[in-house]
N, C-alpha and C positions, 0 to 999 in steps of 0.2 A: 190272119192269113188271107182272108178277101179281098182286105184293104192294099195288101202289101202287092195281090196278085193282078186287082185292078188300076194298082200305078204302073206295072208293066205296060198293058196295052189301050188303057180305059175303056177296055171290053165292060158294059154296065150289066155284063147277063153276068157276071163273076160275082157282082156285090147282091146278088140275090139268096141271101142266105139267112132268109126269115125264118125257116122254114125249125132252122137249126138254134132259133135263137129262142132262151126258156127263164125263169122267173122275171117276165113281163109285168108293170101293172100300168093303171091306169088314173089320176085322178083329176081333181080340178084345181089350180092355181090361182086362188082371189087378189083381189089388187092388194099391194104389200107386198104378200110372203114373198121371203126368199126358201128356195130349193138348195139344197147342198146335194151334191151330184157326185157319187165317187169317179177316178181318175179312166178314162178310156171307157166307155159306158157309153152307148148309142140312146139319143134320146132323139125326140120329134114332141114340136106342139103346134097343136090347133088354136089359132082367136077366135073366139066368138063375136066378137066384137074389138072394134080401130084398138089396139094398145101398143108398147112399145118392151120388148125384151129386153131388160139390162143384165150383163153378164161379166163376170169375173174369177178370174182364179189365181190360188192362195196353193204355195207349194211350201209344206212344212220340209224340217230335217228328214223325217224319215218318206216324206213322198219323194222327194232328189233321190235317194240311193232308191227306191221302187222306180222311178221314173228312166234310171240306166236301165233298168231290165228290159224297158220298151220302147229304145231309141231304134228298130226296125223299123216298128210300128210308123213311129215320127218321121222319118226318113221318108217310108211312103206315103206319108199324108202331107209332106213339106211339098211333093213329088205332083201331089195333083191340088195345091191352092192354085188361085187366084196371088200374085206375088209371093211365089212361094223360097224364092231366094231370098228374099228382103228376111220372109218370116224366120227363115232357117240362120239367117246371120245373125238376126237377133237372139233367138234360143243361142246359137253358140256361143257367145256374147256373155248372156245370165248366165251358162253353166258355166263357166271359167270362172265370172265375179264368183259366182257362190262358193266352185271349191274352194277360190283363192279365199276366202270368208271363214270356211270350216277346218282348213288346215292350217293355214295360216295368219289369221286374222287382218288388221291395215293399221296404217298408221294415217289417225284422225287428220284430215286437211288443215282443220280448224286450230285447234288445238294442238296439232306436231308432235301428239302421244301416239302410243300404242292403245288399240281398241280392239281387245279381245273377247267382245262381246258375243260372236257369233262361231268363238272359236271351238271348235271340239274338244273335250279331254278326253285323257286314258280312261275308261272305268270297264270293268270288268262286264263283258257281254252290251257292252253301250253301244253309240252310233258311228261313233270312229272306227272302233275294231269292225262292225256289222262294215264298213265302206269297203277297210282293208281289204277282211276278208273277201267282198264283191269284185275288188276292182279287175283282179287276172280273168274273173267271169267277163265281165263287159267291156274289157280293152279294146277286143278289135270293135265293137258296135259302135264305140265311143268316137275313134278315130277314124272308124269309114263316116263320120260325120261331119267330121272337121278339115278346115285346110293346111297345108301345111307351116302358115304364119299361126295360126290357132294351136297347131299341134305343139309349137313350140313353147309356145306359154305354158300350155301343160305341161310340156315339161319341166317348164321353169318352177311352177308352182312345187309338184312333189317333188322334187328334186333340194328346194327351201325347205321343204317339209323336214323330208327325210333327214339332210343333213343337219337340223335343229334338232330333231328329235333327243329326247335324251337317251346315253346308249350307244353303242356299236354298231348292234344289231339292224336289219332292213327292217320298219316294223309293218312290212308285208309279207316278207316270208320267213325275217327272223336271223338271216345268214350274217355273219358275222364281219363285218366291213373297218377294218382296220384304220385307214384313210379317208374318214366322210367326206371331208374336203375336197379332197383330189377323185376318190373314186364311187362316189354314192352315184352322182350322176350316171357315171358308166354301166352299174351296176342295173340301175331303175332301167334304162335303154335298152340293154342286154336282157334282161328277165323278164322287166315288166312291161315291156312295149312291144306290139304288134310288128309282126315281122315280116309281115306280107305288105307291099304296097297300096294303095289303094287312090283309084284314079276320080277325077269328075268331081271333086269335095269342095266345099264352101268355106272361105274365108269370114268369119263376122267382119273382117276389114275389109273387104271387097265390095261389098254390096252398101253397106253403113255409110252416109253419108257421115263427110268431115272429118272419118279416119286416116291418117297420111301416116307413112314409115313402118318401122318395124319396130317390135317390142315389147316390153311387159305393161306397159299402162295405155297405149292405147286401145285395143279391142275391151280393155275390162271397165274402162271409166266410160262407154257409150251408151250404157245402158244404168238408168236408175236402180236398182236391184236388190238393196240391201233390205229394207225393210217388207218389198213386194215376194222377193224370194223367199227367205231364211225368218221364218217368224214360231215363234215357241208356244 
């Protein structure tokens, strides 16, 4: 809430909220180790001496559906970088390749197969039903995120999804859809998509150099993603 409060006005008397913050520690980092740092976690480090910080991070299956719960958060922090456009194209960019990954897999460049390797399956309490279930939670968050050439590809994504799935039924909310072909798309629009407008949103094709036109494979091939993203 600090962070979200001081991308409103970068009032810095807002982010002073030490006071409120609790299982703190402290220790020493020797040349080598590496740190694993969980997701949204304020950290600071002292040198003691000339060295150099390298950093990285690694989003499994189950941090992507945590990581929807905290696209506010991002939103305000895309809000106060340094090329904070750039960054926010790019995020949009991986999240699209990655659902387009877990729902629906790709078809190999190389090879001109299907490559379901990153696909999700049905299992009972698994990670596809956990998304399902999430997704009418984090739809509007998702979509005040995106612009409306990004938005489309989402839809294009669930929308493949849905109507491949096996079944009748939405397997978000289960209702029973007669017509996947002709009316699943409709369906997903009407129920499962945000209904309010939402203005000022970032295209990943707007800012990304070398993306030209509209469509489903341009904003999802500009970014490398499939291994950096989606790892088990």
């Amino acid at each position: 809430m600090a962070y979200e409060s001081f991308s409103e006005d970068f009032d810095k008397a807002k982010l002073d909220v030490t006071h409120e913050l609790e299982g703190g520690i402290i220790f020493v980092q020797n040349e080598g180790e590496c740190l694993c740092i969980p997701p949204f976690c304020p950290m600071m480090s002292f040198a003691t001496k000339t060295s150099v910080l390298g950093t990285y991070s690694t989003i499994t299956y189950d941090n992507y559906i945590s990581m929807l719960r905290k696209l506010p958060l991002l939103k305000a922090w895309f809000t106060t970088e340094l090329a904070g456009e750039r960054k926010q194209s790019e995020f949009n960019c991986a999240m699209l390749k990655a659902l387009d990954l877990m729902l629906n897999g790709e078809i190999d460049p190389e090879a001109g197969e299907f490559d379901d390797t990153y696909k999700l399956s049905f299992t009972e309490n698994g990670l596809l039903r956990t998304l399902l279930c999430t997704w009418d939670e984090v739809k509007d968050d998702v979509v005040a995120l995106i612009g409306p050439m990004d938005a489309k590809v989402m839809k294009d994504i669930w929308s493949a999804f849905l109507i491949e799935s096996k079944g009748r039924e939405c397997k978000i909310c289960g209702k029973t859809i007669r017509n996947k072909q002709k009316l699943m798309r409709k369906h997903f629009v009407d129920n499962h998509w945000p209904k309010q407008k939402v203005t000022e949103r970032i295209d990943s094709m707007e800012v990304l150099e070398g993306d030209e036109g509209e469509g489903h494979e341009a904003p999802l091939e500009s970014v490398e993603v499939m291994e950096d993203i989606l790892c088990e």
